[in-house]
mmCIF file of the C-alpha atoms, coordinates in Angstrom:
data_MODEL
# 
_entry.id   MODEL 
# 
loop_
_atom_site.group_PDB 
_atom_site.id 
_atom_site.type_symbol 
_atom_site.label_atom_id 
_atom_site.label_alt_id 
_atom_site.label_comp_id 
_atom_site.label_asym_id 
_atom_site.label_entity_id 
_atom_site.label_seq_id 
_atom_site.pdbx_PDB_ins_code 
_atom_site.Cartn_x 
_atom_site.Cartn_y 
_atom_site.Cartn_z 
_atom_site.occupancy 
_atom_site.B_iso_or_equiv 
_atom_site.pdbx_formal_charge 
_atom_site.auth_seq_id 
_atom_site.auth_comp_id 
_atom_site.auth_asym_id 
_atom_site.auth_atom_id 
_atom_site.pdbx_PDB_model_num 
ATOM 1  C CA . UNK A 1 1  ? -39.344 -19.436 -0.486 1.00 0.00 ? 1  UNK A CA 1 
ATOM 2  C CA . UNK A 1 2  ? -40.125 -16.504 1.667  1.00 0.00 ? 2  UNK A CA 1 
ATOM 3  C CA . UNK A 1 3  ? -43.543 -15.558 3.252  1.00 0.00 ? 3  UNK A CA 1 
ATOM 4  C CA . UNK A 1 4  ? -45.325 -11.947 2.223  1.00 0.00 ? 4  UNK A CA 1 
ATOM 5  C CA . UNK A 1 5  ? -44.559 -8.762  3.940  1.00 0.00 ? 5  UNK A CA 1 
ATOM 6  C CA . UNK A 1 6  ? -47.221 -6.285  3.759  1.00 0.00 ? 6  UNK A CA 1 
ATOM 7  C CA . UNK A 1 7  ? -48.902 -6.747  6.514  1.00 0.00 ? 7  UNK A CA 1 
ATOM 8  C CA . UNK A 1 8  ? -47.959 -4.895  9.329  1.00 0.00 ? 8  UNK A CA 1 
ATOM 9  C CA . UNK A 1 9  ? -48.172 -7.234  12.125 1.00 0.00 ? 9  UNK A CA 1 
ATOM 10 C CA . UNK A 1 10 ? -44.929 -9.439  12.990 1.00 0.00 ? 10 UNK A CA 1 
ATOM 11 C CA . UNK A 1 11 ? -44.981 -12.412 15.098 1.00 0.00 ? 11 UNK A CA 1 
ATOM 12 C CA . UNK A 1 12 ? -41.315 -12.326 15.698 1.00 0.00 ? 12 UNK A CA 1 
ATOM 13 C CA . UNK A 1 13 ? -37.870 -11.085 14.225 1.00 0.00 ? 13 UNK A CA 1 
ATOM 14 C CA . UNK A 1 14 ? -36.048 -13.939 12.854 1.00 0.00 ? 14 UNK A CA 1 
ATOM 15 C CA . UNK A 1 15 ? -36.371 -16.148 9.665  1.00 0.00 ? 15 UNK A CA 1 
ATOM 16 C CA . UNK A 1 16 ? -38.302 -19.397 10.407 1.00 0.00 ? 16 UNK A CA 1 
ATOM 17 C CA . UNK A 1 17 ? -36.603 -22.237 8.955  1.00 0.00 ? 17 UNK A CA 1 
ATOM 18 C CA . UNK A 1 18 ? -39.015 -24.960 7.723  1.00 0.00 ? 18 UNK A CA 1 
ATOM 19 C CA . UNK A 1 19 ? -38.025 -28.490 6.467  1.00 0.00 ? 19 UNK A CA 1 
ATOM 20 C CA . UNK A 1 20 ? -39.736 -31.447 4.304  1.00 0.00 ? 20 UNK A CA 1 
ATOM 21 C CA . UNK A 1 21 ? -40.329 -32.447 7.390  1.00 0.00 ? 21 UNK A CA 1 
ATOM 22 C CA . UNK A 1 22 ? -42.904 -29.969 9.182  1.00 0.00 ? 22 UNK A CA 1 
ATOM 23 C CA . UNK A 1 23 ? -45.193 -30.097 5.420  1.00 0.00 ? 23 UNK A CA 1 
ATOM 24 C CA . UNK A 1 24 ? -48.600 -30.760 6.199  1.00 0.00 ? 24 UNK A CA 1 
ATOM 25 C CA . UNK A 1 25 ? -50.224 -29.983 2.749  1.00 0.00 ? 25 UNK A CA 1 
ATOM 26 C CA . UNK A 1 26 ? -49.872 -28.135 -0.351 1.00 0.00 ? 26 UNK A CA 1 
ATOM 27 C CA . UNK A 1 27 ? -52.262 -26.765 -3.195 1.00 0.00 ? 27 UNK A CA 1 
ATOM 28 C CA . UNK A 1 28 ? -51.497 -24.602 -6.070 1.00 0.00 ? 28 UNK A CA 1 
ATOM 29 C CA . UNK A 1 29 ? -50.356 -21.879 -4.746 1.00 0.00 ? 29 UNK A CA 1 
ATOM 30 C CA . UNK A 1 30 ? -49.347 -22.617 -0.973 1.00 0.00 ? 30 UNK A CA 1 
ATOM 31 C CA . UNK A 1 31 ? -47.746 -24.538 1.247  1.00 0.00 ? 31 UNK A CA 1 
ATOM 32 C CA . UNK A 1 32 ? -48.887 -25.472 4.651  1.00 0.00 ? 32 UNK A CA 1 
ATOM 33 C CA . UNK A 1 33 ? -46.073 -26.311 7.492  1.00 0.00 ? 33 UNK A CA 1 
ATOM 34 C CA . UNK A 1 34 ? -46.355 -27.105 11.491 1.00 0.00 ? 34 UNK A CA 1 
ATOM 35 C CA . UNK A 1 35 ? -44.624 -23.644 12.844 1.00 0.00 ? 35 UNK A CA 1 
ATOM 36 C CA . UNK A 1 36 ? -41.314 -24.696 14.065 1.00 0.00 ? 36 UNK A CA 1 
ATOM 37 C CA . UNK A 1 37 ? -41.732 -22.799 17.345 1.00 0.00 ? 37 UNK A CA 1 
ATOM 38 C CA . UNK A 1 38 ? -45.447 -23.603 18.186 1.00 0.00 ? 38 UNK A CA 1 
ATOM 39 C CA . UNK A 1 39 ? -47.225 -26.820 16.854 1.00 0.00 ? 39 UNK A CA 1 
ATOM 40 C CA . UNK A 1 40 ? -50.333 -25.097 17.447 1.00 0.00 ? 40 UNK A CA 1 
ATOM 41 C CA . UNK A 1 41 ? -49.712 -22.791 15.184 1.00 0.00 ? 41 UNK A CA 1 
ATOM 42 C CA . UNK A 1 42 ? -49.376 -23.140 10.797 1.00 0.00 ? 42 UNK A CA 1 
ATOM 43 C CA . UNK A 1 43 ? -47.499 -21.443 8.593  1.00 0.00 ? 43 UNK A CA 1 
ATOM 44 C CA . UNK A 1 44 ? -48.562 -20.483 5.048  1.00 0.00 ? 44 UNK A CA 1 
ATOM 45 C CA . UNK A 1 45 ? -45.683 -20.135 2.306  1.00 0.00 ? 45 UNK A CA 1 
ATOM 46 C CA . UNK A 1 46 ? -46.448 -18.576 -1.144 1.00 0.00 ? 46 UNK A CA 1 
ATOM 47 C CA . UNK A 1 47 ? -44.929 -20.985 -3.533 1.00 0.00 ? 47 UNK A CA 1 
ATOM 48 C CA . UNK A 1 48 ? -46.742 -20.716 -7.182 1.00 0.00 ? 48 UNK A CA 1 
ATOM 49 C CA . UNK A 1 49 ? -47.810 -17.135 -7.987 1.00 0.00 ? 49 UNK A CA 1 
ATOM 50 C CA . UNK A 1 50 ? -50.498 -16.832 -4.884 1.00 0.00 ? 50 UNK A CA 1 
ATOM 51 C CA . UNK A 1 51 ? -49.560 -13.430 -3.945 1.00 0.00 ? 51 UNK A CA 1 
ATOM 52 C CA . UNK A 1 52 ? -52.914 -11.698 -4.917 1.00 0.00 ? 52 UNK A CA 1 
ATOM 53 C CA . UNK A 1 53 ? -54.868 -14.893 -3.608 1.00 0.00 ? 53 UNK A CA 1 
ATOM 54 C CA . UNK A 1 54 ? -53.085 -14.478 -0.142 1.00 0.00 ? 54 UNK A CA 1 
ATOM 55 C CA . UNK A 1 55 ? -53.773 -10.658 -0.149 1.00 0.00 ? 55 UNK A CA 1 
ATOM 56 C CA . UNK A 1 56 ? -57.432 -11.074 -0.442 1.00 0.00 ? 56 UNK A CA 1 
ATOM 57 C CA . UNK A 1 57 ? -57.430 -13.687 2.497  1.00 0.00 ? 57 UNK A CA 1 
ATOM 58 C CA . UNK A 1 58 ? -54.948 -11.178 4.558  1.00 0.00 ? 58 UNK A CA 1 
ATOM 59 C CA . UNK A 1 59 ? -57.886 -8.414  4.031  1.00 0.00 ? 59 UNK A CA 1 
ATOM 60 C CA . UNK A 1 60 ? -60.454 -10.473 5.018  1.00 0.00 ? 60 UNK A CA 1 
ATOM 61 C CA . UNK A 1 61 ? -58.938 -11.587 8.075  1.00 0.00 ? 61 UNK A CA 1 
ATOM 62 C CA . UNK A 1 62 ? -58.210 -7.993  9.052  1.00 0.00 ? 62 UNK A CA 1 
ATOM 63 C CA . UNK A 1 63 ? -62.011 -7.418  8.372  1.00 0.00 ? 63 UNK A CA 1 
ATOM 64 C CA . UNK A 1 64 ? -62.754 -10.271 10.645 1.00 0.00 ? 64 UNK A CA 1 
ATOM 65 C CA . UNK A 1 65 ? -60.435 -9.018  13.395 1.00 0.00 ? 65 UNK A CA 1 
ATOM 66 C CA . UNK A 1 66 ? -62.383 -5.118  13.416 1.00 0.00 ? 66 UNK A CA 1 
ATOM 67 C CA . UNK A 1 67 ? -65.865 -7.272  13.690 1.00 0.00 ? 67 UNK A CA 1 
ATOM 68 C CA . UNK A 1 68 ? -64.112 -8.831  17.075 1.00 0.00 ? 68 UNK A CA 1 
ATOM 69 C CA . UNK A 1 69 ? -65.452 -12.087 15.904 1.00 0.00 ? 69 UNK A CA 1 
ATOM 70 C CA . UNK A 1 70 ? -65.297 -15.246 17.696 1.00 0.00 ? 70 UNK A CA 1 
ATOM 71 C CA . UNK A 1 71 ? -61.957 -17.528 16.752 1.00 0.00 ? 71 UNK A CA 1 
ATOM 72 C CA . UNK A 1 72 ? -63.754 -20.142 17.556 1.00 0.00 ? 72 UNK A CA 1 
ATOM 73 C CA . UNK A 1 73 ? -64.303 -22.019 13.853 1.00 0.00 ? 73 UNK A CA 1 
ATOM 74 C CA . UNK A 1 74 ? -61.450 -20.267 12.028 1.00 0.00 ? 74 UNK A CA 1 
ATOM 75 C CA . UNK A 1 75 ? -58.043 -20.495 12.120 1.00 0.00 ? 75 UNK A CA 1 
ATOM 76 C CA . UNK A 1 76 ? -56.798 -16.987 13.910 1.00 0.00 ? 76 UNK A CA 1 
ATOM 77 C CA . UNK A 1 77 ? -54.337 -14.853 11.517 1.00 0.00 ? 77 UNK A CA 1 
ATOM 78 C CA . UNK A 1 78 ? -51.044 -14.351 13.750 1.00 0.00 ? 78 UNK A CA 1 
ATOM 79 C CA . UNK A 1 79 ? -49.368 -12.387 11.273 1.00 0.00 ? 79 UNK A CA 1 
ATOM 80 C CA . UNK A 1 80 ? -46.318 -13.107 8.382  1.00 0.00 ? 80 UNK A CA 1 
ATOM 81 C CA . UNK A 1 81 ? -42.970 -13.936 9.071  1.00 0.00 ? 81 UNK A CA 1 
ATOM 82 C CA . UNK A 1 82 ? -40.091 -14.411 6.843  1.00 0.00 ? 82 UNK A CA 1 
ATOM 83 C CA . UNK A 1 83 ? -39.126 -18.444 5.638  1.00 0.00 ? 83 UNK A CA 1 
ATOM 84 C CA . UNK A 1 84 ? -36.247 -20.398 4.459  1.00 0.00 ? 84 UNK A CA 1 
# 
């Protein structure tokens, strides 16, 4: 598994390595684990085919971010990151 990369914001510069054990949840096409390095912080992993479905949310978060909206109800986009 490995996250997307075409967005051009980075969080860091190594691979995150996720276990059984930091899965919160899973649908269809993602995964959903506790970041390794910050527990206040999730990580989304394409597992099933959910490229295009992750681009569209990736776009609208940008969209969100130019509109300076508040963060308070929504979980904040950090960025992707390469996984195990």
């Amino acid at each position: 598994m490995h996250g997307i990369g075409r967005v051009k914001i980075q969080m860091g510069t190594g691979m995150l390595e996720l276990t059984s054990e930091s899965l919160v949840g899973k649908g269809l096409h993602r995964e959903v684990h506790v970041h390794p390095n910050d527990s206040s912080k999730c990580v989304k992993v394409v597992v099933l085919r959910g490229e295009e479905e992750t681009r569209r949310e990736q776009a609208y978060y940008h969209f969100l971010q130019r509109k300076n909206i508040e963060w308070v109800s929504l979980p904040r986009f950090y960025g992707n990151e390469e996984t195990n």
